[in-house]
C-alpha positions in Angstrom: -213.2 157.4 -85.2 -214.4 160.6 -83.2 -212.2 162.3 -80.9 -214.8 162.7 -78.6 -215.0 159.1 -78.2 -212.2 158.7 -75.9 -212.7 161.7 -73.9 -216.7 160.3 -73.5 -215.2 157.0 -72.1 -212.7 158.6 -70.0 -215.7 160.6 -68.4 -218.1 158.0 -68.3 -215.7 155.5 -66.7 -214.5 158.1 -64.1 -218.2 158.8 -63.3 -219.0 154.9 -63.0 -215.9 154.1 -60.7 -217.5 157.6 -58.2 -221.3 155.8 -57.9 -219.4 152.0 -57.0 -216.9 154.2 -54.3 -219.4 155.7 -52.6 -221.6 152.8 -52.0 -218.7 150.8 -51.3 -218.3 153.1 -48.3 -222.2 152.9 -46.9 -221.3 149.3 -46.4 -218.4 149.7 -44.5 -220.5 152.3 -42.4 -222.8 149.7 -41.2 -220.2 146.9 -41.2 -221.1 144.4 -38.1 -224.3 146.3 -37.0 -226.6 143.4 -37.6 -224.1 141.3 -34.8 -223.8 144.0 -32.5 -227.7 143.8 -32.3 -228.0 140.1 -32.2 -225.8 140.4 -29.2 -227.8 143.3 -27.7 -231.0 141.4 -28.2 -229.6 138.1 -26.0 -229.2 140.5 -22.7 -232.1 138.9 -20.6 -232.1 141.9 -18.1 -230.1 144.5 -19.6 -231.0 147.3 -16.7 -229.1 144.7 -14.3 -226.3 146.8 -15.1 -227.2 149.0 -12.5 -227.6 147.1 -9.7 -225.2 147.3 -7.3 -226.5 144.8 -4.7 -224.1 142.1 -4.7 -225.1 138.6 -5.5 -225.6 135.4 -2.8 -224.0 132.3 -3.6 -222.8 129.2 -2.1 -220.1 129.3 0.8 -216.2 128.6 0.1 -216.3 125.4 1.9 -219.8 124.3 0.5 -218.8 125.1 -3.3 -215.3 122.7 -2.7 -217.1 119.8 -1.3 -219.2 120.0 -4.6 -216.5 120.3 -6.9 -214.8 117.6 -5.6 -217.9 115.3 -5.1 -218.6 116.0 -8.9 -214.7 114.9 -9.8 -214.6 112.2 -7.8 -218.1 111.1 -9.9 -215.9 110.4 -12.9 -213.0 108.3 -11.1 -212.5 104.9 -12.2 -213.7 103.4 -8.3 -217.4 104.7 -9.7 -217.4 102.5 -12.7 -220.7 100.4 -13.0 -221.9 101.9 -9.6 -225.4 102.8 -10.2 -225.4 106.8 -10.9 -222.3 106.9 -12.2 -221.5 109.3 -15.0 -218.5 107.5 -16.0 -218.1 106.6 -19.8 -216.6 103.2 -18.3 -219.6 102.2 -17.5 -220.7 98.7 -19.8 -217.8 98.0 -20.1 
């Protein structure tokens, strides 16, 4: 056998293990890019940051009495009423 054999496969295996390390490390550099700009690219209005103007909205009292209209829609005294969105209903 040659004695350069060894040292030629020591060298050529070192070298090998180099090319796989660096592009190993590429990869990790753009790790999660490509779902950082799927979530960039569902902001509908993404200048809205920047508005300081501060949003209008239903009253405290308003908002309650619609809550509590919508629970009450799912009580068991709604079941078979007509527009009901009880899963009793049929039964």
């Amino acid at each position: 056998m040659n004695p350069l054999s060894p040292r030629c496969t020591a060298v050529l295996l070192a070298l090998s293990l180099c090319a796989c390390a660096s592009q190993e490390r590429q990869a990790e550099l753009a790790n999660g890019s490509s779902v950082r700009a799927t979530l960039a690219s569902q902001i509908a209005h993404p200048e809205a940051v920047r508005n300081t103007n501060p949003v209008n909205g239903m009253d405290g009292a308003a908002a309650l009495q619609a809550q509590q209209k919508y629970e009450k829609s799912f009580s068991r005294d709604n079941v078979g009423q007509e527009g009901s969105t009880s899963l009793l209903k049929g039964r």
